[in-house]
PDB file with one MODEL, atoms N, CA, C and O in Angstrom:
MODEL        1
ATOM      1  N   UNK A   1      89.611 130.428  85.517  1.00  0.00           N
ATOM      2  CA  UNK A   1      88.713 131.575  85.425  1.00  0.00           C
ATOM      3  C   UNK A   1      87.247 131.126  85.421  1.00  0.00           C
ATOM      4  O   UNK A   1      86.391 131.885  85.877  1.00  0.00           O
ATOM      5  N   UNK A   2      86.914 129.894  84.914  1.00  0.00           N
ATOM      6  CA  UNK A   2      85.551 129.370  84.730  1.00  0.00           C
ATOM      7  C   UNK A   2      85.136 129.400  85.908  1.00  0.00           C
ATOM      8  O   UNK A   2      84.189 130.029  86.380  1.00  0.00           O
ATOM      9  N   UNK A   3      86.200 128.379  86.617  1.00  0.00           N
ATOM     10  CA  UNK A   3      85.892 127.547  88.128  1.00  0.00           C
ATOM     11  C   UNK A   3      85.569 128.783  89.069  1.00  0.00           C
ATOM     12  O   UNK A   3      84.773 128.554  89.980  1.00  0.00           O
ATOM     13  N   UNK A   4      86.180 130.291  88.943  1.00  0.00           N
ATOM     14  CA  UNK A   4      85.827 131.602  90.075  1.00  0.00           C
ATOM     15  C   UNK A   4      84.266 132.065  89.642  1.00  0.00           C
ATOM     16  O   UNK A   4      83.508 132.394  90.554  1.00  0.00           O
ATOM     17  N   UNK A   5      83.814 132.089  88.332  1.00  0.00           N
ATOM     18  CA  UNK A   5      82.661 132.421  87.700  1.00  0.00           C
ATOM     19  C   UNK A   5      82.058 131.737  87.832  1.00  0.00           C
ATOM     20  O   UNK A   5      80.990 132.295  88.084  1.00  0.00           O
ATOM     21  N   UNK A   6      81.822 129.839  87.868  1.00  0.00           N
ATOM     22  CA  UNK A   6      81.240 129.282  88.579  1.00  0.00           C
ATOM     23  C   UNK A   6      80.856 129.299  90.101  1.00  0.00           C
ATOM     24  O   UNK A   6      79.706 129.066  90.472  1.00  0.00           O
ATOM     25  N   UNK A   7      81.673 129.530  90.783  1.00  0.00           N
ATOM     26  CA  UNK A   7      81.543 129.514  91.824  1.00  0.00           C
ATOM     27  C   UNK A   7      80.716 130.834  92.530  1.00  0.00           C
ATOM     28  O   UNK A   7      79.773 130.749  93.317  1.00  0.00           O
ATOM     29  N   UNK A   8      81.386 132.138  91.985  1.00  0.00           N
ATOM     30  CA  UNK A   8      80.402 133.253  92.303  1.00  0.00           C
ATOM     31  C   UNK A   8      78.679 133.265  92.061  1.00  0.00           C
ATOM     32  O   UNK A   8      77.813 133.735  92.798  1.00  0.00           O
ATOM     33  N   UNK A   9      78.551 132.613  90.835  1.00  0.00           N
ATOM     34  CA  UNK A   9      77.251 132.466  90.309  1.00  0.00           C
ATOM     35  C   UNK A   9      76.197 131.414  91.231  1.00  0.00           C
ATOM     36  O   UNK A   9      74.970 131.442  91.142  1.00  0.00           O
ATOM     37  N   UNK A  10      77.007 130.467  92.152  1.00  0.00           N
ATOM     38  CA  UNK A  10      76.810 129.830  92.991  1.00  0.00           C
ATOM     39  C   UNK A  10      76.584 130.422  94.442  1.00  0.00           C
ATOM     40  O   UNK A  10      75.724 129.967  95.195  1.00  0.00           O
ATOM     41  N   UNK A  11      77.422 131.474  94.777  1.00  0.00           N
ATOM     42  CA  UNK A  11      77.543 131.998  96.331  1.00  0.00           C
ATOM     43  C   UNK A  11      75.901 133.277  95.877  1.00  0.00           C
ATOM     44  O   UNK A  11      74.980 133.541  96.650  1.00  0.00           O
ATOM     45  N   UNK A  12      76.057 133.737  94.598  1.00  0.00           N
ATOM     46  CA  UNK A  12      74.936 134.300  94.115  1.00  0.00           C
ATOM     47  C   UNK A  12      73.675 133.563  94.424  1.00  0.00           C
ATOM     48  O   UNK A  12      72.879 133.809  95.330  1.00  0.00           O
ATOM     49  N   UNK A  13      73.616 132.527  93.437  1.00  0.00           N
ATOM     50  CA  UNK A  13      72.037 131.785  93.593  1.00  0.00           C
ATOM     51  C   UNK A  13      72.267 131.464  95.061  1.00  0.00           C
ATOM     52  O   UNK A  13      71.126 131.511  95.521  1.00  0.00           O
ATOM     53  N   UNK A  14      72.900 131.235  95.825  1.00  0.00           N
ATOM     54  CA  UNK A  14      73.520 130.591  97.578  1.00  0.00           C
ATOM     55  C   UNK A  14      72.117 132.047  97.966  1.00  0.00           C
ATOM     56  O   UNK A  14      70.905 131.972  98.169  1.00  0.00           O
ATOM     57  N   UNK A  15      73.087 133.220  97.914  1.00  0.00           N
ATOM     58  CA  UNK A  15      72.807 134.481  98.404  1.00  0.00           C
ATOM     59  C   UNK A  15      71.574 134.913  98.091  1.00  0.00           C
ATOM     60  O   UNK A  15      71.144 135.940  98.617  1.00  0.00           O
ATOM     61  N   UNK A  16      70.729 134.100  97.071  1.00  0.00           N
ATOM     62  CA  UNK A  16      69.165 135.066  96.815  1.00  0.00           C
ATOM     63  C   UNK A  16      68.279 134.401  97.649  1.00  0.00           C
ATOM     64  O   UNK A  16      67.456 134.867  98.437  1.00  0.00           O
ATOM     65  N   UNK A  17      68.681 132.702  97.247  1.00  0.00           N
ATOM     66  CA  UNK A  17      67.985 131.879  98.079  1.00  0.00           C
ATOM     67  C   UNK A  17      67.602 132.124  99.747  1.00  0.00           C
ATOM     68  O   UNK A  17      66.458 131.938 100.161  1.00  0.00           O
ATOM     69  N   UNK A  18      68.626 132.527 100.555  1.00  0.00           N
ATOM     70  CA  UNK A  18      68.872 132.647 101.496  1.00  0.00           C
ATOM     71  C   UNK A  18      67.932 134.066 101.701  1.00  0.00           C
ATOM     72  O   UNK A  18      66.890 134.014 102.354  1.00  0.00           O
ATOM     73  N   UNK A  19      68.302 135.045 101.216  1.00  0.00           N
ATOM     74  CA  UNK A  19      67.485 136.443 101.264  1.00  0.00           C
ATOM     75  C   UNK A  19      66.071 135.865 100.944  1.00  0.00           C
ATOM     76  O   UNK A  19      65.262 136.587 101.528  1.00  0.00           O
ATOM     77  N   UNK A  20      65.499 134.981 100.339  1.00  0.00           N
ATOM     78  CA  UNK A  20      63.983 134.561 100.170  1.00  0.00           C
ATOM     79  C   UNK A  20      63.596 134.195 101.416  1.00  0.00           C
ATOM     80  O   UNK A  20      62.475 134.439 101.864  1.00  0.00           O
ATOM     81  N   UNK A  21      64.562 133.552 102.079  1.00  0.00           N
ATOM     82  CA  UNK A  21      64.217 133.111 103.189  1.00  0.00           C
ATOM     83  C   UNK A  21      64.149 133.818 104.470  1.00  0.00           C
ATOM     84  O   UNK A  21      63.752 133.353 105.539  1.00  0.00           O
ATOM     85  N   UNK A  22      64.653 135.184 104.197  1.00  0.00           N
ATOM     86  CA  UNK A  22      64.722 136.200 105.421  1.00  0.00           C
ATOM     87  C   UNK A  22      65.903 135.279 106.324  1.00  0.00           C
ATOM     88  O   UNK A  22      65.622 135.296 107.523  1.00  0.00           O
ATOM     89  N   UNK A  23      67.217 134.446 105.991  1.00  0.00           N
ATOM     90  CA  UNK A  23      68.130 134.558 107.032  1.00  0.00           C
ATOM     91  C   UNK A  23      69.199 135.677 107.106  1.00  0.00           C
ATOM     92  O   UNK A  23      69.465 136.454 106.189  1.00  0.00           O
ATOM     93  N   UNK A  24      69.801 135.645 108.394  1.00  0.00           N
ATOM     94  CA  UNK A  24      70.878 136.487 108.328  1.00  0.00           C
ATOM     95  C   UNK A  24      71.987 136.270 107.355  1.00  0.00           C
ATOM     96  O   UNK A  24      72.273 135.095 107.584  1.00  0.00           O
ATOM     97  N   UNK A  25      72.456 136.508 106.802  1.00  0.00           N
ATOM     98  CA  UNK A  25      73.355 135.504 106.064  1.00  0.00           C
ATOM     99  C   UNK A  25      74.613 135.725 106.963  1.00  0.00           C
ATOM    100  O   UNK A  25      74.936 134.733 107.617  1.00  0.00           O
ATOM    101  N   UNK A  26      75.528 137.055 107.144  1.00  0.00           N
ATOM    102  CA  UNK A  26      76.722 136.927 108.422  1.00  0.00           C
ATOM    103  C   UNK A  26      76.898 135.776 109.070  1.00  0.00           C
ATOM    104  O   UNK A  26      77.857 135.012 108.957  1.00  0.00           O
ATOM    105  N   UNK A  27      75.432 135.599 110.132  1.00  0.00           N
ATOM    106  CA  UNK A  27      75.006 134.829 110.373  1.00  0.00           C
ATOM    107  C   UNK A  27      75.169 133.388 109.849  1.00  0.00           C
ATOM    108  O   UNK A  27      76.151 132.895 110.405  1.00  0.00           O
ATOM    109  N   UNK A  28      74.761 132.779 109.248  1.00  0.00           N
ATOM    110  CA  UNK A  28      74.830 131.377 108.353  1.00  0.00           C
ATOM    111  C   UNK A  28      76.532 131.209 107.756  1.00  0.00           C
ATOM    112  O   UNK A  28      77.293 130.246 107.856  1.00  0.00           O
ATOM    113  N   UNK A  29      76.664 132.072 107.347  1.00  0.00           N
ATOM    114  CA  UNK A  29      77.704 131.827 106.670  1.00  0.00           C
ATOM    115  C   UNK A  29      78.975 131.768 108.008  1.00  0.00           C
ATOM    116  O   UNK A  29      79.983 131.141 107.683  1.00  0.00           O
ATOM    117  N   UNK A  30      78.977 132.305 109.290  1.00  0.00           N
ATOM    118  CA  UNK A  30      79.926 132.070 110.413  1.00  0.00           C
ATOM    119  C   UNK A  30      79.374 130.835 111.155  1.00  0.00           C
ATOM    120  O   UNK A  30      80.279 130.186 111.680  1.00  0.00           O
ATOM    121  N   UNK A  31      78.065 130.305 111.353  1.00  0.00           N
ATOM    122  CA  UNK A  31      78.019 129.531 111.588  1.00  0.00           C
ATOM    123  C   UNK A  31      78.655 128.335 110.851  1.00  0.00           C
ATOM    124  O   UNK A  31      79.183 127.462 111.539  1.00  0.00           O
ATOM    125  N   UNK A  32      78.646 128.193 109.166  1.00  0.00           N
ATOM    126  CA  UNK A  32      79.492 127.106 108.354  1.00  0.00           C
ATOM    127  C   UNK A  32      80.495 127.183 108.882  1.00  0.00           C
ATOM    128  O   UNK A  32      81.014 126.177 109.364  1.00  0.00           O
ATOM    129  N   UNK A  33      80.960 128.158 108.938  1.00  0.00           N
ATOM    130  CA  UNK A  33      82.408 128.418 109.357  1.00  0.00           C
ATOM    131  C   UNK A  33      83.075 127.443 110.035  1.00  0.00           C
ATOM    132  O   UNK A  33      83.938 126.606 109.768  1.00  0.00           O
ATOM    133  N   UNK A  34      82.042 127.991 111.579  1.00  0.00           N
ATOM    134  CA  UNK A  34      82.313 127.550 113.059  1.00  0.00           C
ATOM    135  C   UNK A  34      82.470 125.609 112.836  1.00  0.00           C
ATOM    136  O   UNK A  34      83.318 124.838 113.285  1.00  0.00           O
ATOM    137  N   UNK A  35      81.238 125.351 111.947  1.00  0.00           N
ATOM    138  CA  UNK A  35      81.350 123.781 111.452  1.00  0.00           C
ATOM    139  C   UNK A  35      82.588 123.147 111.012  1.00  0.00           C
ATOM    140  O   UNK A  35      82.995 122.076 111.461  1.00  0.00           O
ATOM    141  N   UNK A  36      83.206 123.882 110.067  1.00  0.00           N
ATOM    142  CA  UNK A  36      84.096 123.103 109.077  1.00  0.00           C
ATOM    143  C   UNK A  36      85.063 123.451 110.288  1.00  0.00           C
ATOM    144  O   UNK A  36      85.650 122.482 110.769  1.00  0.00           O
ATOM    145  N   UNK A  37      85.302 124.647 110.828  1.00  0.00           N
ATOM    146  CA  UNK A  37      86.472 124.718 111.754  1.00  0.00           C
ATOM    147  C   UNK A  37      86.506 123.349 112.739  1.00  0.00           C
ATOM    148  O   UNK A  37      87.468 122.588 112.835  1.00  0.00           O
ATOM    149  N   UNK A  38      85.161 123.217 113.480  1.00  0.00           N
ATOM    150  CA  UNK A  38      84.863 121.764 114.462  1.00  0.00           C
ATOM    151  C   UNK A  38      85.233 120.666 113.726  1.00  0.00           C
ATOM    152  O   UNK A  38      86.279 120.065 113.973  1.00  0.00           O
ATOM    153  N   UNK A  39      84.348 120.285 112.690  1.00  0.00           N
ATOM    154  CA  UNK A  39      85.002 118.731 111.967  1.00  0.00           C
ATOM    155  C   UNK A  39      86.414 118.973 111.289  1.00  0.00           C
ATOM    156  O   UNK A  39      86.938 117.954 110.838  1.00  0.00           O
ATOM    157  N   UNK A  40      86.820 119.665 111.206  1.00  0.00           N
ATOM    158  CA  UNK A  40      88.491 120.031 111.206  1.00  0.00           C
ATOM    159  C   UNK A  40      89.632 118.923 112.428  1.00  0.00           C
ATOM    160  O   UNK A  40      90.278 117.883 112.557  1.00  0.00           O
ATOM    161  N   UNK A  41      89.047 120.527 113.219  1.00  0.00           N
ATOM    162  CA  UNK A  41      89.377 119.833 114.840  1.00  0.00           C
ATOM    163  C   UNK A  41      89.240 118.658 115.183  1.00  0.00           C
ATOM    164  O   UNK A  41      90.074 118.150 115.933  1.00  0.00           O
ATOM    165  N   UNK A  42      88.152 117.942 114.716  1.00  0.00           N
ATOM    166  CA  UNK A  42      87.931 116.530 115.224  1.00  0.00           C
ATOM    167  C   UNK A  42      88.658 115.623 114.227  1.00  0.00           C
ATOM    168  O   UNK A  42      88.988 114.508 114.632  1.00  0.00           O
ATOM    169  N   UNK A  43      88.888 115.908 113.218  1.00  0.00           N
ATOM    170  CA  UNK A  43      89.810 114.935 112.208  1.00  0.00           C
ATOM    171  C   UNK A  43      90.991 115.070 112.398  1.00  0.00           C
ATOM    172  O   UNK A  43      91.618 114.045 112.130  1.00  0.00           O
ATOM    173  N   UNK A  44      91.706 116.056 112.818  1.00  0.00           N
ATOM    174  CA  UNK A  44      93.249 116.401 113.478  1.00  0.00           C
ATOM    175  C   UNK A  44      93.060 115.342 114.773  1.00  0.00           C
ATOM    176  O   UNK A  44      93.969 114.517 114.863  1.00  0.00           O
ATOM    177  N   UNK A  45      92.472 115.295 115.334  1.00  0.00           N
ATOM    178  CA  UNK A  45      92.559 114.724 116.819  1.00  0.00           C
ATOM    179  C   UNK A  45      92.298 113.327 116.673  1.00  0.00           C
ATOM    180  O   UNK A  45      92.838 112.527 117.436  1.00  0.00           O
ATOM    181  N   UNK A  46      91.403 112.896 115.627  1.00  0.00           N
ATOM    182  CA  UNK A  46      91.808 111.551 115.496  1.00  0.00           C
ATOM    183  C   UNK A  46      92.929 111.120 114.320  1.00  0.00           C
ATOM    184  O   UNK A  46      93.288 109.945 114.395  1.00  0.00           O
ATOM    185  N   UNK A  47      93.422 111.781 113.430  1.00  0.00           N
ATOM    186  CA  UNK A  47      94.479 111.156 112.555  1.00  0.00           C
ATOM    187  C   UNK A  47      95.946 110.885 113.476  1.00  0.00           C
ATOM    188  O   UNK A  47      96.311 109.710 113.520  1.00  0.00           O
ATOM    189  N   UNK A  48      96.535 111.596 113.982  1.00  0.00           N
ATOM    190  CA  UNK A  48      97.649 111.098 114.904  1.00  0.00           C
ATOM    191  C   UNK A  48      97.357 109.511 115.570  1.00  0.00           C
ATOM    192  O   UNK A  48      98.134 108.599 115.289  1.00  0.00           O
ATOM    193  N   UNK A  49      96.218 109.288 116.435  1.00  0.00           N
ATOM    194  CA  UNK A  49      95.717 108.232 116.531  1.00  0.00           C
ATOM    195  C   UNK A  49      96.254 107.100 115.664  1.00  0.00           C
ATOM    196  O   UNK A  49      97.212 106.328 115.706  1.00  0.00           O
ATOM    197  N   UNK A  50      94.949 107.400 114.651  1.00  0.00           N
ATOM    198  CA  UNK A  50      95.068 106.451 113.131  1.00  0.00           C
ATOM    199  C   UNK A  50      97.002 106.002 112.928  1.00  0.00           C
ATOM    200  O   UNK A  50      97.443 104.853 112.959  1.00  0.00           O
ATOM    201  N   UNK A  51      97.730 107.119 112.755  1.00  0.00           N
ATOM    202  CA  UNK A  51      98.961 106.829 112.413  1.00  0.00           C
ATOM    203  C   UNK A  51     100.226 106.191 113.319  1.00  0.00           C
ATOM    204  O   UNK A  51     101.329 105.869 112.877  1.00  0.00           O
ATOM    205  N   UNK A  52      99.810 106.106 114.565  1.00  0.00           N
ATOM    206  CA  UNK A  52     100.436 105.640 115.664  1.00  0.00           C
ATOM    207  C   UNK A  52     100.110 104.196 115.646  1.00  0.00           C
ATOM    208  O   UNK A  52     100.888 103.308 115.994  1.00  0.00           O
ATOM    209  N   UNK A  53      98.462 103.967 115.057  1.00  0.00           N
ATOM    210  CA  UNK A  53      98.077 102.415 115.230  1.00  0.00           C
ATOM    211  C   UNK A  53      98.703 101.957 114.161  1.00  0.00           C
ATOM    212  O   UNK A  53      99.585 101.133 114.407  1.00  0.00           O
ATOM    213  N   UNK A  54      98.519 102.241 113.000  1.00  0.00           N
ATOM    214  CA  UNK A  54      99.565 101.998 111.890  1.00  0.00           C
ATOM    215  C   UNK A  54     100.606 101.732 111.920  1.00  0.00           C
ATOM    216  O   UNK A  54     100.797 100.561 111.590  1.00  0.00           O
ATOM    217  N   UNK A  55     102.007 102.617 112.334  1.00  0.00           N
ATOM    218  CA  UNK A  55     103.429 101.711 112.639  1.00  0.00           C
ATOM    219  C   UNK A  55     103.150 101.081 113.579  1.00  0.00           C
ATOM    220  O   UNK A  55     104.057 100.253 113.655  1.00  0.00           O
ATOM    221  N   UNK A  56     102.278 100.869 114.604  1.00  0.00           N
ATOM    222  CA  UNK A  56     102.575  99.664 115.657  1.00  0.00           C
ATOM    223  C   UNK A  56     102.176  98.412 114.510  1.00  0.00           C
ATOM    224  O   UNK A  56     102.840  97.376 114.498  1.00  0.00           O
ATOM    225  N   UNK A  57     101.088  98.614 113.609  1.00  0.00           N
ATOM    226  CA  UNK A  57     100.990  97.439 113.042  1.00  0.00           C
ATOM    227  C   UNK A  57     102.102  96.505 112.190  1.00  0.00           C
ATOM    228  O   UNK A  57     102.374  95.305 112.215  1.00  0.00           O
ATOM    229  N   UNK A  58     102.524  97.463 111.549  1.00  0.00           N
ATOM    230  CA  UNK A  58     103.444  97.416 110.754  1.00  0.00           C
ATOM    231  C   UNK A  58     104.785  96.403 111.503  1.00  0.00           C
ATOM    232  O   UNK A  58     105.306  95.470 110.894  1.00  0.00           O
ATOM    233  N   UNK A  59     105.207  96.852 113.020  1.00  0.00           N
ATOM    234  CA  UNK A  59     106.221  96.423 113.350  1.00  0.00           C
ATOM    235  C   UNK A  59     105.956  94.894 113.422  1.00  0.00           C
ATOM    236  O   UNK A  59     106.859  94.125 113.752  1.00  0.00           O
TER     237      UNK A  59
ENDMDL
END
């Protein structure tokens, strides 16, 4: 219960800051999005990699 009240109080101070600044927030906040979705994508595409070089080492 702390950790949700922390965190709101956070997307809060996140959310005033941002309004000081005149951004969109929709905006900002789909762009993070779009980020974490990309370095996602790119860590899926190299871990198979990683684990293929691994049992070859192994053998």
């Amino acid at each position: 219960m702390r950790k949700i009240s922390a965190m709101l109080k956070h997307l809060q101070n996140t959310y005033t800051k941002l309004r000081r600044t005149h951004v969109s927030i929709p905006q900002t906040i789909f762009e993070d999005a779009t980020k974490h979705k990309n370095e996602i994508n790119d860590y899926q595409k190299i871990q198979p990699i990683n684990k293929f070089e691994s049992k070859n080492e192994r053998r």
